[in-house]
N, C-alpha and C positions, 0 to 999 in steps of 0.2 A: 481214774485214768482219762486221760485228754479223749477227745477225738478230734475226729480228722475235719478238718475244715476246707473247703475251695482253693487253691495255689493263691489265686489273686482275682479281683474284681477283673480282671483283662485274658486271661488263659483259661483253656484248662487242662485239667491236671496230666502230667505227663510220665507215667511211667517208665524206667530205666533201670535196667539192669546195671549195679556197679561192674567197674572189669575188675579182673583180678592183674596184678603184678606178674607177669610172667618171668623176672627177673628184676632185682635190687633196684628200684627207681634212679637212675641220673637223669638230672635235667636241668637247665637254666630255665624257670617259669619268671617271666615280668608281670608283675596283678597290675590291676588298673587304681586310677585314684583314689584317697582315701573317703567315705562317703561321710565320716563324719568331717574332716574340714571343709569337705567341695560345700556340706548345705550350711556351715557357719558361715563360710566366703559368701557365698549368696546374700546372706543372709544380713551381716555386715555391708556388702555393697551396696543393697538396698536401703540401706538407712545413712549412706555416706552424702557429702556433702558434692558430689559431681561425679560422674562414671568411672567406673573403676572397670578392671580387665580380670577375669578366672581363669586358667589355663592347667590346664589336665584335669580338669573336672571329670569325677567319676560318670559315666555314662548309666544306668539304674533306675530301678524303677522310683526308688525313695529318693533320687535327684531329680526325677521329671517330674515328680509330683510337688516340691520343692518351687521348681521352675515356675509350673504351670499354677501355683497357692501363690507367688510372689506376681506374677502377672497378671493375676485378678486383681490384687491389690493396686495395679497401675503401676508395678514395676517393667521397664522394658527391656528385657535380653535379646541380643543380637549373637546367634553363634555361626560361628564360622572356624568349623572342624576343630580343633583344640581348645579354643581359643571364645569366649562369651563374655563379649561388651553387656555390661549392668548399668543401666540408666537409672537410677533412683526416682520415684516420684517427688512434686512437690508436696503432695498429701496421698495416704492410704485412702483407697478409693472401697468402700462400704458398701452393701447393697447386691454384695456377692458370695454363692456359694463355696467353700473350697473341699478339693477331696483329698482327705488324708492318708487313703490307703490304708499300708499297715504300718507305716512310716514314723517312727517315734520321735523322731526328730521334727517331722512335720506340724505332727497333732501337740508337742511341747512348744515349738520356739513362735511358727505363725501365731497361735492366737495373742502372742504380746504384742507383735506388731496391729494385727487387729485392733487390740486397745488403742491404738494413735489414728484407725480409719477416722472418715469424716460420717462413717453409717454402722447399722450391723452386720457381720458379719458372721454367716452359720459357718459349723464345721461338719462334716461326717466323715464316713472311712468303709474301710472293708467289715462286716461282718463282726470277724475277730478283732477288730479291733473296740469295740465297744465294751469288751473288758477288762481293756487296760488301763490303769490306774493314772487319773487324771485330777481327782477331788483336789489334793493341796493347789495345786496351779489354779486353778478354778478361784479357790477360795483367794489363792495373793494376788491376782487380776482382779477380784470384788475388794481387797486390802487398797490398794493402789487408786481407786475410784471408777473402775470399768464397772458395766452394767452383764451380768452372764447368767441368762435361763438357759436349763439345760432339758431334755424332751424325755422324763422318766428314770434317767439313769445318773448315777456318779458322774460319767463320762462322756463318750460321742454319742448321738449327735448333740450339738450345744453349739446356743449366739454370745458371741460379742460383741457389747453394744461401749463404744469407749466416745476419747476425744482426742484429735491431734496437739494439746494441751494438758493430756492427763497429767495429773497432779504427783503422783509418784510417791516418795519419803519414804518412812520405816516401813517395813513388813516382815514378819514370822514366817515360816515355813515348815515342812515335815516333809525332808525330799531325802528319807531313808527307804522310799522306795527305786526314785529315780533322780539320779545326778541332773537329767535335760530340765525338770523344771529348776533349776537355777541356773543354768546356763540358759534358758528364752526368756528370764528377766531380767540378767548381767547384760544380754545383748540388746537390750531395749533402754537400759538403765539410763543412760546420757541423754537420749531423747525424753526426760520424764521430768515435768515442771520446778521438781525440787530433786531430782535424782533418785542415786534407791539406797537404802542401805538396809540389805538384804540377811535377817539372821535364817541357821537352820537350827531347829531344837526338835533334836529325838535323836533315833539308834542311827549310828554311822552312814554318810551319805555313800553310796557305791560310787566306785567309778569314778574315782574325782580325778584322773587325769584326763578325763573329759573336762574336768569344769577347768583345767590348768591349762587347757589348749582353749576353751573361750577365753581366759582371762590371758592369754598369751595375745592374741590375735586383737584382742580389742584393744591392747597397749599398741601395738603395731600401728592402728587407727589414730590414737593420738588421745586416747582414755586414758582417766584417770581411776585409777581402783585402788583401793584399802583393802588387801587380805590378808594382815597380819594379826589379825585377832580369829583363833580358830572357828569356822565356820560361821565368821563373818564377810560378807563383801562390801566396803562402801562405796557407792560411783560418783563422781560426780558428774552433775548436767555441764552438756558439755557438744560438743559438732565434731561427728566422724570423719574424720580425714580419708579421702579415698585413698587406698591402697591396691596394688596390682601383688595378686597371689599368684604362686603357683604351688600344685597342689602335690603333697609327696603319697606315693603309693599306700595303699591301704593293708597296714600290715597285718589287721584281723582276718583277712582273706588271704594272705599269704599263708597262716597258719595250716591249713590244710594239708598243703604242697610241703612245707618244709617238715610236717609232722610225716607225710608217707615215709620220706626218708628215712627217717626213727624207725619207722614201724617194719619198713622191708630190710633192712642194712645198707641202705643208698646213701648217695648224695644230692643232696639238691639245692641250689644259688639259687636267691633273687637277690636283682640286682637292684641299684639306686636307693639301697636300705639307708635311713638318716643314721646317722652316730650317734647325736641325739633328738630327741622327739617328746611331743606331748601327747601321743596314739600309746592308749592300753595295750594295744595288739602288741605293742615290741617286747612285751613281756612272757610272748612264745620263745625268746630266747635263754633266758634262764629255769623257763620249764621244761623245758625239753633238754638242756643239763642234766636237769633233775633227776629226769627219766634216766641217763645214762647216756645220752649222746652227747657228741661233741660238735661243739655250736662258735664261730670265728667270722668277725668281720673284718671284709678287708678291702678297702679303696673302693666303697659306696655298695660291696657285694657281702649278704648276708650268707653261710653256707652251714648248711647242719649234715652232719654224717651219724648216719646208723652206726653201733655197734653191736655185740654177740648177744645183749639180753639189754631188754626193760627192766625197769626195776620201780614196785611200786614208790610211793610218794604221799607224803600228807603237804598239801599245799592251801593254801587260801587263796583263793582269787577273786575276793572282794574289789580290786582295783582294775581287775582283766576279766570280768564276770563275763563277756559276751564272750570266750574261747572255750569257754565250762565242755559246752559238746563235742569240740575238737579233743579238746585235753582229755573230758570219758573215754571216748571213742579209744586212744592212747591205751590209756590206764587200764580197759578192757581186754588190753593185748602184752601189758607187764606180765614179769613172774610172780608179784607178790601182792597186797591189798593198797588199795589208795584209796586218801580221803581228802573228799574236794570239799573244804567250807568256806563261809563268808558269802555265797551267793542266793541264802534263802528267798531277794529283790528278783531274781531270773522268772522264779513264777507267773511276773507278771511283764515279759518280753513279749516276741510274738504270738507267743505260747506258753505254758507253764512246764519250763525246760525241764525241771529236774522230774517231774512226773513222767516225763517224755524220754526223757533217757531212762527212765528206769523202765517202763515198760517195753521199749524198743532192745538195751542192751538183754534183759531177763528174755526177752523170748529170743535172744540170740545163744541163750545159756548161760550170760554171765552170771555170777549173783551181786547183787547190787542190794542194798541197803538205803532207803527214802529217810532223809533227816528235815527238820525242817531248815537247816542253815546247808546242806549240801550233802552229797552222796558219799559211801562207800560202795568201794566198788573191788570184786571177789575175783578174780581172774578165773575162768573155767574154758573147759574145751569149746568153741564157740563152733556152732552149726548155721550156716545159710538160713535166712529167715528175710519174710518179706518188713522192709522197714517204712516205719509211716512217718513219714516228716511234719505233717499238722500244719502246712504251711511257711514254716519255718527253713529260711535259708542257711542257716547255723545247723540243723538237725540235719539237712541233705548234705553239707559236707562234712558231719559226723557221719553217715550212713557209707558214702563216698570213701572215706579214708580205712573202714575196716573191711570193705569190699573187696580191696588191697590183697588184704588175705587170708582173706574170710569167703570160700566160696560161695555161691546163690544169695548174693544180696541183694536184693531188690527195694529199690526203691518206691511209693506210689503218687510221688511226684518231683522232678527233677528241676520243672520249670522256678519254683519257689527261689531257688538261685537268683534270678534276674533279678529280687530286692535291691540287691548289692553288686552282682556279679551275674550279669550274663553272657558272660563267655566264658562262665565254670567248666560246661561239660567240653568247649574245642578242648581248654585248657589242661582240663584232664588228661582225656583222651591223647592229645599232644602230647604232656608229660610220659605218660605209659608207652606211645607210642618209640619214641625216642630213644625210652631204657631199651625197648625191644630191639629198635637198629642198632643200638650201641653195644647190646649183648650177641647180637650175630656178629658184628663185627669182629668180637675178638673172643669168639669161641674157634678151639683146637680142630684142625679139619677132621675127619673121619675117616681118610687114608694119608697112607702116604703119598702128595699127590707126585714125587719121582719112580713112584712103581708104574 
């Protein structure tokens, strides 16, 4: 069973009672930026050939930490409110610490740029994150010609010792844990003396519409990529074209909001949803089908409506793995058994999710079943119980959504949100709020008021 770990190296931990629904959620909630394009944008700008502009960049903890690991390196961002001028450097500047947080994006795609500094360059992170699985990257950064000692462990803390010349070419991989290490090699690929041509060999890479939203965005830049042989990429060397992004809403964080809906019999819009997209999140629309609600987009507005019952579901989300808690949390409140596989890789997220949800939903009374590829999960009368999130921002808006209607949920830390979303809880509470005016409003008076 997990335990519980500090919210973040900057907080601490913040206690919250979920609210309950006091009536069928409607609401129009807007999320903020998606955090996984805002740190490719970054990330990309910083290797482009003359400044580029980011705009609606997620505001989060795993983007400032992004921010502040690319500005060590001698990158210069200039923000002004929406809106973040990227100066590139002429060289990665060496000779600096960076801190990774819990930030998986950070701790996977920085250390490839690292390889190009003109020095070494350490990494560290939070605590928790020192078990997260980093060895393959490790190893195709020493493939490539980088120099990497690490201080006792598989993982963080660990130096990068490279060359703004690194030599690059073939490299092997085993990223059947995590899609990020080949999306922080693909985005370094062009800057690399002979290029890359990156295989993966082992069990299925998760998540690859992550790796189809690096390779989307790097074509944007003016890359060249070969992915037509399966789980191959080949780059060629090559000069990033600056490009001006803007950043579309992050629809794994909208999952929460449009799953209450589900879960009370509501309604609930976000708005500005792409029609299409390379974000795994948008695959909370056919899972929540699933379930038994009814899901329409229409003129940039996503909108899900509850119906009379949930209905279990055998689902894979191999390709949506980081909604696994939201979609539990769901499936916990169906009439009939569901089975989540494909995400056995989640173990090593922020936390070891499916352990986490199994001990969190079971002491809410579910019955839940631990597989090593993902859960079932037993629908039972569920009782108030305090829920522990481990630090994990995904586990607090699984805690958050059966709150809904599941009396005395307690959370013992709320702050963990900020990863991705810190204006989870206005946002909530707003949402809730809303249903509440909107249910007075058009509740039957209590007399007749002409007597």
């Amino acid at each position: 069973m997990p335990t519980t770990p500090p919210a973040s190296a900057t907080s601490e931990p913040q206690p919250w009672v979920a609210p309950l629904a006091p009536a069928p959620i409607h609401a129009t909630v807007s999320v903020p930026g998606s955090k996984s394009e805002t740190n490719r944008a970054l990330v990309l700008a910083a290797l482009a050939d003359r400044p580029s502009v980011v705009t609606g960049g997620l505001q989060a903890r795993d983007t400032s930490l992004m921010r502040d690991a690319l500005r060590a390196l001698g990158v210069v961002i200039v923000e002004s409110g929406d809106q973040w001028l990227v100066t590139p450097p002429a060289t990665f500047s060496g000779g600096v610490t960076i801190d990774c947080g819990l930030a998986g994006t950070v701790m996977r795609f920085v250390p490839a740029l690292a390889a190009l500094a003109d020095g070494p360059v350490r990494f560290v992170g939070d605590p928790q994150a020192e078990s997260r699985p980093m060895a393959p990257l490790l190893q195709a950064l020493t493939d490539l010609g980088a120099e990497v000692r690490t201080e006792g462990g598989p993982g963080l803390p660990f130096t990068v010792t490279g060359s703004p010349s690194l030599r690059g070419g073939p490299v092997t991989i085993d990223a059947s844990t995590s899609s990020q290490y080949v999306s922080g090699l693909l985005l370094v690929g062009a800057r690399l003396a002979a290029g890359l041509d990156l295989q993966h060999v082992g069990p299925p890479v998760p998540s690859q519409p992550h790796i189809a939203m690096t390779v989307a965005m790097l074509r944007d830049h003016g890359i060249v990529i070969d992915d037509t042989a399966p789980d191959r990429w080949r780059v060629a060397p090559g000069v990033l074209t600056a490009h001006d992004v803007v950043v579309e809403p992050d629809l794994s964080n909208a999952a929460p909001f449009l799953a209450a809906a589900a879960v009370t019999g509501g309604m609930v819009t976000v708005p500005r949803w792409p029609e299409q997209t390379h974000q795994p999140g948008d695959e909370i629309r056919e899972i929540l089908q699933a379930f038994g609600a009814e899901v329409t987009w229409f003129q940039g507005a996503l909108t899900v409506r509850g119906t009379d019952h949930l209905h279990g579901v055998e689902l894979d989300l191999r390709r949506a793995s980081e909604l696994t808690p939201v979609v539990a949390a769901v499936a916990a409140l169906a009439d009939s058994t569901t089975q989540l596989h494909g995400v056995g890789h989640i173990r090593g997220h922020e936390t070891d999710r499916l352990a986490a949800l199994n001990a969190e939903l079971s002491a809410l009374g579910s019955g839940v079943v631990e597989e090593d590829d993902g859960l079932t999960i037993n629908p039972k009368l569920l009782g108030g119980s305090w829920w522990r999130t481990y630090a994990d921002h995904r586990m607090a808006q699984a805690g958050a959504l059966l709150g809904l209607v599941v009396p005395n949920v307690e959370l013992d830390d709320v702050s963990c949100t900020a990863k991705t979303m810190p204006e989870f809880v206005r946002l909530w509470t707003g949402m809730i709020a809303d249903s509440e005016a909107r249910s007075e409003s058009v509740r039957e008076p209590e007399h007749d008021p002409l007597l």
